[in-house]
Each structure stands twice: as C-alpha cells, then as structure tokens.
C-alpha positions, -999 to +999 in steps of 0.1 A: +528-478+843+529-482+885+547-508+900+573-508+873+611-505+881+635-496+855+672-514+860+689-503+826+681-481+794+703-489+766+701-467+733+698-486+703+703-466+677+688-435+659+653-448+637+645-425+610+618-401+634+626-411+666+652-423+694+648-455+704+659-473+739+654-512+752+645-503+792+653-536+811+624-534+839+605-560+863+579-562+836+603-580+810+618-560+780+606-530+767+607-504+739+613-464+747+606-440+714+612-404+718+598-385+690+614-359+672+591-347+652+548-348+653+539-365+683+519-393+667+489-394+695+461-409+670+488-436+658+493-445+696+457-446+700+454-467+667+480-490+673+469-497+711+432-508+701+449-531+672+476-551+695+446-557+718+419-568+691+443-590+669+478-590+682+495-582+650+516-554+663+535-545+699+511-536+727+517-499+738+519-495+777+522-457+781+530-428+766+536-390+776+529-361+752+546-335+771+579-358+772+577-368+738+582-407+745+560-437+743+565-474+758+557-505+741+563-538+743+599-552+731+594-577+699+626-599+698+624-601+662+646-630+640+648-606+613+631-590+588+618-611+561+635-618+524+598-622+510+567-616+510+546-643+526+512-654+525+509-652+564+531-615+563+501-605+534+476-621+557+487-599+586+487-568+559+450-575+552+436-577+594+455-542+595+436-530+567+402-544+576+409-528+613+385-500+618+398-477+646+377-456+667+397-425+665+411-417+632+388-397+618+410-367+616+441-388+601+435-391+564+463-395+538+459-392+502+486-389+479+475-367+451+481-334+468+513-348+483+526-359+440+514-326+427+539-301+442+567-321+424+562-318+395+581-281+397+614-300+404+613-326+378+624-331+339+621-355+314+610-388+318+602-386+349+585-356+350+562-376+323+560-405+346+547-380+380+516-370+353+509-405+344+509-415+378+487-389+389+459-389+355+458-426+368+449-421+404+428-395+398+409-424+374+404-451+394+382-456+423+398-453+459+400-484+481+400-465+517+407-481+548+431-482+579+463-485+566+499-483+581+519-462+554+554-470+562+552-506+556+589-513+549+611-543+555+624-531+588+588-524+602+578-561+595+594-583+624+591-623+623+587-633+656+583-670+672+545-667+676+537-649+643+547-621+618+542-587+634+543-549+618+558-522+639+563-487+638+527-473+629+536-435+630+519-426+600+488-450+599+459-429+585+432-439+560+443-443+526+442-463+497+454-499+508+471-494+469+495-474+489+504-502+512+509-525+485+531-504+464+557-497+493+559-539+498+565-538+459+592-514+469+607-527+498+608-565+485+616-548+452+593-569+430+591-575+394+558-566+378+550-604+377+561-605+416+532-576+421+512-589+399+507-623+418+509-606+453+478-586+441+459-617+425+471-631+464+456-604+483+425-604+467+420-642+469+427-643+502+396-618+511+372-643+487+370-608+464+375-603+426+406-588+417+396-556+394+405-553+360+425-522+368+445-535+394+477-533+380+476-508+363+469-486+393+497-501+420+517-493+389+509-454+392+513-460+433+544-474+427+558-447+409+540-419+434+555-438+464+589-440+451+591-405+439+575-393+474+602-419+492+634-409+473+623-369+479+614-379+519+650-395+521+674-366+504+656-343+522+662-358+555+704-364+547+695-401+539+716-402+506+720-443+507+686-446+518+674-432+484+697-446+457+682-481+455+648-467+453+661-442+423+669-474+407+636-490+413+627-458+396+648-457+365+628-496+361+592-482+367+596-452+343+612-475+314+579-493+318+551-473+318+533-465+285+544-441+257+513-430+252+508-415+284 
C-alpha cells in the first residue's frame, strides 16, 4: 500500500483466530488482522476477487504472509442483524454463486470432520451424529463457494447494503452447510428453516427438493456438534452453551427410527 501514512492503531479486541486493529491512515479507516493460526492466503485471494466483482464483503488492500497480517477495508457496521432478511439471504446466494479462480485446493466436506466423534459421544446424541451422517451420505451434494463461518457477527448491516465479513474458512462445500449455521446463529424453529429454504430456492427461480429439510436437518445437527466441539476446545465455554441447547432441541426431534 505506497503513499499510505498510518496516524493511530487501536486494538479492538481479540476475534476468535485473529487480533484485530482499526489503523487510522490518510486512506480513511482500516482493518489490521493478525492471524494466529493458518494463514488463510486462498481466502484472501477469494475474498479480494468477490469485494471487486459484487461488493458484498470488505475490499482487502494488502497482506503479508511472513508477518502474518492482512489489511482490509473498515465496514462501520450498525450491528449485526436480529433476522434473517431477504436482502441478507440475497447476499448469501451472490456468495454462493461466486466462482473463484483459486480455490481449487480449498474443499470442505463435513463427513470426515463428523466421523471422528463419534468415539466421544453417548446416548442420544451419539444416535443423532449416525443419523446425521447416513443422511449426508444419502443425499446429493450442492457444491459451491461457500463462506463457512456465516455467524451473526460476520454479517454487518451497513448504510449501503448488508455485507459478510471474515471469510477465513471459505472453501467449497455444500451451501447446506451455510444454511444450517444461519439456522444456528438466528436460532430458528424448524418452520423458521423451513421457509428460509422455500426462500432461497425461490429467489434463484429453482425447485426446492423434496429432501430439503430433511438434509439441513442432518447439517444442523453436524454443524452444531462440530461448533460446540470447536468452542470447548478452544476455552470458549459460553460460546458453546447456547448451541448445546440448540442441540438438546434438534436431537428431541429427529426420528426414532433412525
């Protein structure tokens, strides 16, 4: 970034994989993440070609791989939202209809990532983890770019339009993953899903299939389970107790004859 002077860097607070810093330059407001962990140079890649195609996320100015850090632009947000919108589901869909030109080594699927828990878990749930799976493993996939971490706080309403941020873990995937961690984070009841489904679909002029429900069902469960064992592991103790709820309610409903 030449020509760009710096006249304060203020922290703002530990995020859950990085630290993150507004830098008060000559450019306007900015964003400073330094990564702890993976330093996400696809997702940077990603995320730079789909703030300059569609405008849907914060532009990324630089970054540095031997210091760790990246720059991107600051989004003043108002807040997260309360709901799920038709313009915040809008924005989900030109995400997942984005085809980047270099993520064909960043693939997610969350089969493998289920299996290796079942060793830890009883009961119920333990029923619930095979249910989920036999039902992924059944359905057809629905791959495309998607972000993977699409919580509440990564969804920013800004005066010009709703924006998603933090896109550390975009890979392709199923876009049923997406949808099940909105289910999560707005904490919907099956009808709330049910018609945010029947809404994405519609919106895209495509039939909704018959096994739609059914299958965010099983990603639902899979992403919760994945979340809650992401969270403890990590310290993040309050992080994870309203999703164990969320749990409790998705276990109670799934079949008995599973």
């Amino acid at each position: 970034m030449p020509d760009v002077r710096v006249f304060k860097l203020t922290p703002l607070g530990k995020g859950l994989s990085n630290d993150n810093f507004l830098i008060e330059s000559s450019i306007g407001p900015l964003l400073l993440k330094s990564y702890r962990d993976n330093f996400p140079i696809l997702a940077l890649n990603s995320q730079l070609q789909l703030a300059h195609c569609h405008e849907v996320t914060a532009k990324v100015h630089a970054w540095s791989e031997a210091m760790r850090i990246a720059v991107f632009e600051f989004l003043p947000g108002i807040d997260s939202p309360t709901t799920l919108t038709k313009e915040l589901l809008q924005t989900v869909i030109t995400v997942h209809q984005f085809e980047p030109s270099s993520l064909e080594a960043n693939y997610l699927d969350i089969i493998p990532l289920l299996k290796p828990l079942e060793k830890s878990l009883v009961g119920n749930v333990k029923e619930a983890l095979a249910w989920s799976i036999a039902q992924l493993e059944q359905h057809p996939k629905t791959q495309a770019f998607c972000h993977n971490d699409l919580v509440r706080e990564n969804l920013i309403i800004s005066k010009e339009r709703t924006k998603i941020i933090d896109f550390e873990y975009c890979a392709s995937n199923d876009i049923f993953f997406d949808l099940a961690a909105l289910c999560c984070s707005f904490d919907m009841t099956m009808s709330q899903s049910s018609n945010m489904l029947a809404l994405y679909y519609d919106l895209q002029q495509q039939p909704l299939p018959e096994y739609a429900d059914i299958k965010l069902a099983a990603y639902r469960c899979g992403y919760l389970l994945l979340s809650i064992q992401w969270y403890e592991q990590r310290g993040y103790v309050e992080l994870a107790d309203p999703l164990l709820r969320q749990l409790d309610q998705c276990v109670a409903q799934i079949p008995p004859s599973r």
